[in-house]
C-alpha positions as CSV (number, residue, x, y, z in Angstrom):
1,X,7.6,-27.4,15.4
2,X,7.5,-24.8,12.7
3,X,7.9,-20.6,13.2
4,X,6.5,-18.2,11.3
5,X,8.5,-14.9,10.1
6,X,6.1,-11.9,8.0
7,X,8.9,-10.8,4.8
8,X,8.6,-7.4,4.0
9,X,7.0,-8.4,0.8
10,X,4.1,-6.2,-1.1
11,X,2.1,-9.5,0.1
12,X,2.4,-11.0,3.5
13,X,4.5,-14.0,2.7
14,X,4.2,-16.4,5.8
15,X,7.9,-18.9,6.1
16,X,7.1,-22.1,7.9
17,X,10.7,-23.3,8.7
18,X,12.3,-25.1,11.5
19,X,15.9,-23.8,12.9
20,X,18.1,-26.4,10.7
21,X,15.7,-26.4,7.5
22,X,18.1,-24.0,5.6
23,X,19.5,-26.0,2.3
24,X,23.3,-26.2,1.7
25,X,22.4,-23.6,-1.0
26,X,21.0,-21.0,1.7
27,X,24.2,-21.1,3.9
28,X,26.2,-19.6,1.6
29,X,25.8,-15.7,1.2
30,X,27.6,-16.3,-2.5
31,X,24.9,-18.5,-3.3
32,X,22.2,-16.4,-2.4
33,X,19.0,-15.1,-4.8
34,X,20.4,-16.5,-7.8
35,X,17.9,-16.1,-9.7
36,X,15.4,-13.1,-8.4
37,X,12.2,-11.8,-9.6
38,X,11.0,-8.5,-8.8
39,X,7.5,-6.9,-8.3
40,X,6.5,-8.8,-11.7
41,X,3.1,-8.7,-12.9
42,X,1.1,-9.8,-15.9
43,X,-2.2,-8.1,-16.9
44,X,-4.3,-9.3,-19.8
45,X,-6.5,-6.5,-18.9
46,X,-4.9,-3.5,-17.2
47,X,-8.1,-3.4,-14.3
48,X,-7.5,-7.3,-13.6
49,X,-3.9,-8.3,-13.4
50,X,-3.4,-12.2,-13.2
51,X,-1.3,-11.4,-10.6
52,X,1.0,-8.3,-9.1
53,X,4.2,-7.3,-7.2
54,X,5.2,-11.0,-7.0
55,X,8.9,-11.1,-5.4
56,X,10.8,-14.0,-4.6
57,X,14.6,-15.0,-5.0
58,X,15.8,-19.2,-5.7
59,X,19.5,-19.5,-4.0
60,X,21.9,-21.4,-6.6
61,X,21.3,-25.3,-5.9
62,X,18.0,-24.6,-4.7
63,X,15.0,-26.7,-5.9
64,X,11.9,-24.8,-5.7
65,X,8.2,-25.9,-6.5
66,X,5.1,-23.3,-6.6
67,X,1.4,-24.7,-6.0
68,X,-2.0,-23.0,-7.2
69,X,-5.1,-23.6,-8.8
70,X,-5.4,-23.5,-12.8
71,X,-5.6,-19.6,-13.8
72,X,-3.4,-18.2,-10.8
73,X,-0.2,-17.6,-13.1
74,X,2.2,-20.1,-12.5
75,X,3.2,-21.0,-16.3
76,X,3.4,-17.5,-17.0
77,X,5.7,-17.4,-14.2
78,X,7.6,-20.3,-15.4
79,X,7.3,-18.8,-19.4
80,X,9.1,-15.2,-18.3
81,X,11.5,-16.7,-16.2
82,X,12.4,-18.8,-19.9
83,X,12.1,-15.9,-22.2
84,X,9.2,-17.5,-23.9
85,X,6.8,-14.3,-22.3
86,X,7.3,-11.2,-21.3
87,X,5.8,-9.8,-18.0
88,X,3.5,-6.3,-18.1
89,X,6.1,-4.7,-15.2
90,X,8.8,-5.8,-12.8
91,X,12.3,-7.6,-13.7
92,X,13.8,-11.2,-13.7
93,X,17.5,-11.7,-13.2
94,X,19.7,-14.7,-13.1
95,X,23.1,-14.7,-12.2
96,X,23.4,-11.0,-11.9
97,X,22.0,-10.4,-15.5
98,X,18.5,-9.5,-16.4
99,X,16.3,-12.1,-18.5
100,X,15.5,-10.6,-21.7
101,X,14.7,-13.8,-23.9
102,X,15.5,-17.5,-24.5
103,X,18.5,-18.8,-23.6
104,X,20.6,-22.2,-23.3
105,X,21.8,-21.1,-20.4
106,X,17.8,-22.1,-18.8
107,X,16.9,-25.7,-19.7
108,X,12.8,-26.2,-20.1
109,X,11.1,-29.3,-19.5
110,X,7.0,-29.3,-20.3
111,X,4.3,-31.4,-19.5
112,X,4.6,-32.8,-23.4
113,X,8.0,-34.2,-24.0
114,X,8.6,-32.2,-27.1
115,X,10.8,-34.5,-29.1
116,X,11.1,-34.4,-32.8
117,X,9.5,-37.6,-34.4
118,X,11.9,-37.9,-36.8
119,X,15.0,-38.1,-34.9
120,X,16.4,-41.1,-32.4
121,X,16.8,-40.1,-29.0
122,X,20.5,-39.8,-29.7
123,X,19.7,-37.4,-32.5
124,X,17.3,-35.7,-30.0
125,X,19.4,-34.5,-27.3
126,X,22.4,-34.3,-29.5
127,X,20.6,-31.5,-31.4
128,X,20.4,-30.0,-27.7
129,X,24.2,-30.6,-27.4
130,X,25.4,-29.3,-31.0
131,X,23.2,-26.3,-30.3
132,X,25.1,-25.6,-26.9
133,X,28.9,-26.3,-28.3
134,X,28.6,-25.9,-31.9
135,X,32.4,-26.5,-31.9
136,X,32.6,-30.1,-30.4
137,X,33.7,-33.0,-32.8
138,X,30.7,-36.0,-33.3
139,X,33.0,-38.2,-30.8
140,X,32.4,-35.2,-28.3
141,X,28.9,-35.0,-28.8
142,X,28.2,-38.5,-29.0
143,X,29.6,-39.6,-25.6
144,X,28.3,-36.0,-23.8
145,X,24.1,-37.6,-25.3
146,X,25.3,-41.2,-23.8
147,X,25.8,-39.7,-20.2
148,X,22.5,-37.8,-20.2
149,X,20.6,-40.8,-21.6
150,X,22.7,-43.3,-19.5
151,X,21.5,-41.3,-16.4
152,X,17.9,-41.3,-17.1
153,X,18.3,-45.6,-18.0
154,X,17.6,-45.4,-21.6
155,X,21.0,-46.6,-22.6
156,X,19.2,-48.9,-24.2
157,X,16.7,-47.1,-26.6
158,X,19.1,-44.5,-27.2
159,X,18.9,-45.5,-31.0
160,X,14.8,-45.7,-30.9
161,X,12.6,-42.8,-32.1
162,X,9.7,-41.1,-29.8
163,X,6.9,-43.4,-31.3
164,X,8.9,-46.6,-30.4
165,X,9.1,-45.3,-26.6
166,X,6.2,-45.4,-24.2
167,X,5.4,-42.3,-22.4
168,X,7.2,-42.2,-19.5
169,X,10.6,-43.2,-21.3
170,X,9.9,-40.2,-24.0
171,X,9.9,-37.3,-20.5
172,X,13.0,-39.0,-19.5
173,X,14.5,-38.2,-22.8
174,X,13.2,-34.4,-22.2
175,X,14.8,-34.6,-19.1
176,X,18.3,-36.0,-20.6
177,X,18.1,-33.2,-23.4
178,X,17.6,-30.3,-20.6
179,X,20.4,-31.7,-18.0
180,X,22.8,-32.3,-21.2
181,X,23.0,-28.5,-22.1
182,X,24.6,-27.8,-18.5
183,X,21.6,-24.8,-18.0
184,X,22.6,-22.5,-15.2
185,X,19.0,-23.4,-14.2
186,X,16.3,-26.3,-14.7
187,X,12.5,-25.2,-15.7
188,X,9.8,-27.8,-14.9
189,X,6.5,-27.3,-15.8
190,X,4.6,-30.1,-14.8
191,X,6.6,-32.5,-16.5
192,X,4.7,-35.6,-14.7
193,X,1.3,-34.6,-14.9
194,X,0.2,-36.8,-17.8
195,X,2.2,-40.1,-16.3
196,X,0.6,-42.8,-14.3
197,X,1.0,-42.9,-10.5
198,X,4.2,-45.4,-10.5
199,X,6.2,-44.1,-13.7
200,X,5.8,-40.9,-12.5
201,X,6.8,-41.5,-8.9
202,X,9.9,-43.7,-10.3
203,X,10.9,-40.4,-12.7
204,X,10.4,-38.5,-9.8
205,X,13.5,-40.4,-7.6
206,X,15.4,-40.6,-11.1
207,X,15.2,-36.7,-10.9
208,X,16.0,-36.3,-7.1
209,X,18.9,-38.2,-7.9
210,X,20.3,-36.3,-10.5
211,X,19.7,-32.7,-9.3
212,X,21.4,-34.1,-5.9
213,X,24.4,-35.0,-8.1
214,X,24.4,-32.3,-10.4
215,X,23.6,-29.5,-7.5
216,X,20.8,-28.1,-10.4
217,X,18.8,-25.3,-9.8
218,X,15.1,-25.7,-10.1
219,X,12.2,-23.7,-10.4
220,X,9.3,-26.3,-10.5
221,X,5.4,-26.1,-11.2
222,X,3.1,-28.9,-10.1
223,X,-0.6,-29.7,-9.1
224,X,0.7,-32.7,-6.8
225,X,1.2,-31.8,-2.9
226,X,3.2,-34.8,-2.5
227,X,5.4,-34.0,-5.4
228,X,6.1,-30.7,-3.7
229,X,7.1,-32.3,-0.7
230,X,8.9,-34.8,-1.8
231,X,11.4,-32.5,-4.4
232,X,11.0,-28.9,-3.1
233,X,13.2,-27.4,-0.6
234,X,10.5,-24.4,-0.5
235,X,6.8,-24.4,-1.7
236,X,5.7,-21.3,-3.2
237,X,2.1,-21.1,-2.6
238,X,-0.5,-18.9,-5.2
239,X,-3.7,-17.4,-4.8
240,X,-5.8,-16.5,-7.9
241,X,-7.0,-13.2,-8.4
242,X,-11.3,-12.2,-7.3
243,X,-13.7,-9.8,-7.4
244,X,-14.2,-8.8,-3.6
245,X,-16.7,-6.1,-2.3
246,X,-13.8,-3.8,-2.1
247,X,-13.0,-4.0,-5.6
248,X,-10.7,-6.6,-7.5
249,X,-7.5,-8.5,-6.1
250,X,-4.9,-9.8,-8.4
251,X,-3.2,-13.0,-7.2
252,X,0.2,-13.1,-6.3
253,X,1.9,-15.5,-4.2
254,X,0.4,-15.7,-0.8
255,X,3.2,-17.8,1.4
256,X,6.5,-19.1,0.8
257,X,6.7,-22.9,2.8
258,X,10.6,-24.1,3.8
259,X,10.2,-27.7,3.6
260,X,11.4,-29.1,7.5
261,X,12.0,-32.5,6.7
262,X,15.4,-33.8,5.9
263,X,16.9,-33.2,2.1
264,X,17.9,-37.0,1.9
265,X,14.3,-38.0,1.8
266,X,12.8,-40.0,-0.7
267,X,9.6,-41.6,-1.8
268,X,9.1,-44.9,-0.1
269,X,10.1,-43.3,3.4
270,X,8.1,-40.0,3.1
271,X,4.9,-40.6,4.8
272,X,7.1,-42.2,7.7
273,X,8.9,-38.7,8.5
274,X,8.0,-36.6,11.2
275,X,6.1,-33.1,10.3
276,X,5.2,-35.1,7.0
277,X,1.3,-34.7,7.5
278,X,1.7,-31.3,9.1
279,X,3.0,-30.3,6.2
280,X,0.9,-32.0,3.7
281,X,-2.3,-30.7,5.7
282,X,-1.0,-27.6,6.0
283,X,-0.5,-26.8,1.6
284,X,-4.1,-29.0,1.5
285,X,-5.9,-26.3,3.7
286,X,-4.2,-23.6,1.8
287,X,-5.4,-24.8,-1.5
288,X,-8.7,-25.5,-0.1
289,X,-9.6,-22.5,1.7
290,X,-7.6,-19.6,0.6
291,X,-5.8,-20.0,-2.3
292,X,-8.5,-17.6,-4.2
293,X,-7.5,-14.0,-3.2
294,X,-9.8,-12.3,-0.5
């Protein structure tokens, strides 16, 4: 079902792809490598990078997850490609231009919702919104927040503040805020992870939904294979850096996993499709055997 091709990477990066598993995003050359990372590394101490010479490119439109055990670098990843760290070498560039700090134009989302206590959930992504057009009118602003909220279903506590909403409503106001500033590209870093199995699997179709809509950009990291599966049009897959006998191996990213099954999937239906459990057995074993570097 799958074939393999080898990328002329500084890692062997295996592709697990069938012949129609491109995206919409990868048929078009205009739309291709997007956003692109080159040979980046990060090394708390110069002998034992984190990880090295990672390289990988996200086609506009793409959604993208990357998998690895705790300590193999994807937050860092995730925190360069925001301007919230800087790498030790190599070079990030979006759109043609080279990251070189924070920027509206990349929307974060983190595991903790981040919302000011003080402020309504209106007030909260409308600080978002006034931050992105500092020009617009209050009507402006006003009906650009009741879009976001609207599309996230919390019309309804859009005058409530964080400690009136329960957990799972307070990420969907994160995720409001980051879609509501039009980024050129969506950062996810484990936005679910502290959500129970059903609100987290019902924010998970809420965001399928509105990347499909909204033809977002995603670079996404998560712990949950079936999260990957589910959202990702390609699994990035990370190995940890070890001591071997032959001296120390930084991690990098060991191989890159095109997602077969079809992009209209969704939760309910996903352990129905055919390749499902290939593919879920197939990021298990890599996590279980060889994620640490050898």
């Amino acid at each position: 079902m799958w074939s393999e091709s080898h990328l002329h990477e500084p890692a062997a990066l295996r592709a697990v792809a069938t012949p129609d598993a491109a995206t919409p995003a990868t048929k078009d050359p205009a739309m291709r490598d997007f956003l692109k990372i080159e040979r980046l590394s990060k090394a708390y101490t110069p002998s034992k990078p984190v990880f090295a010479d990672v390289s990988f490119g996200i086609d506009k439109g793409e959604f993208v997850c990357v998998i690895g055990h705790s300590g193999c670098g994807k937050t860092t990843i995730l925190n360069v490609l925001a301007g919230l760290d800087s790498a030790t070498s190599g070079n990030v560039f979006m759109d043609g231009r080279e990251i070189g700090g924070p920027s509206l134009e990349r929307g974060v989302v983190f595991q903790g919702h981040a919302l000011m206590p003080w402020l309504t959930v209106r007030k909260n992504v409308a600080f978002a919104v006034e931050s992105r057009w500092p020009d617009w009118g209050q009507a402006q602003v006003n009906e650009h927040v009741e879009k976001y909220v609207a599309m996230v279903g919390l019309s309804h506590a859009i005058d409530k503040k964080p400690s009136q909403l329960s957990g799972g409503m307070k990420q969907r106001v994160g995720i409001a805020r980051a879609f509501a500033i039009a980024p050129k590209m969506l950062l996810l870093d484990e936005p679910f992870g502290a959500l129970d199995a059903l609100t987290r699997g019902t924010i998970q179709d809420e965001l399928m939904a509105i990347v499909r809509q909204t033809q977002q950009t995603v670079f996404m990291i998560t712990h949950d294979v079936d999260e990957a599966i589910l959202l990702a049009d390609r699994i990035l897959l990370m190995s940890n850096g070890s001591d071997t006998p032959q001296g120390y191996v930084p991690g990098g990213i060991a191989e890159v996993v095109v997602n077969p099954l079809p992009r209209e999937r969704t939760r309910a239906s996903l352990h129905h499709l055919d390749g499902y459990y290939e593919l879920r057995n197939r990021i298990v074993d890599f996590l279980v055997t060889r994620a640490h570097a050898h």
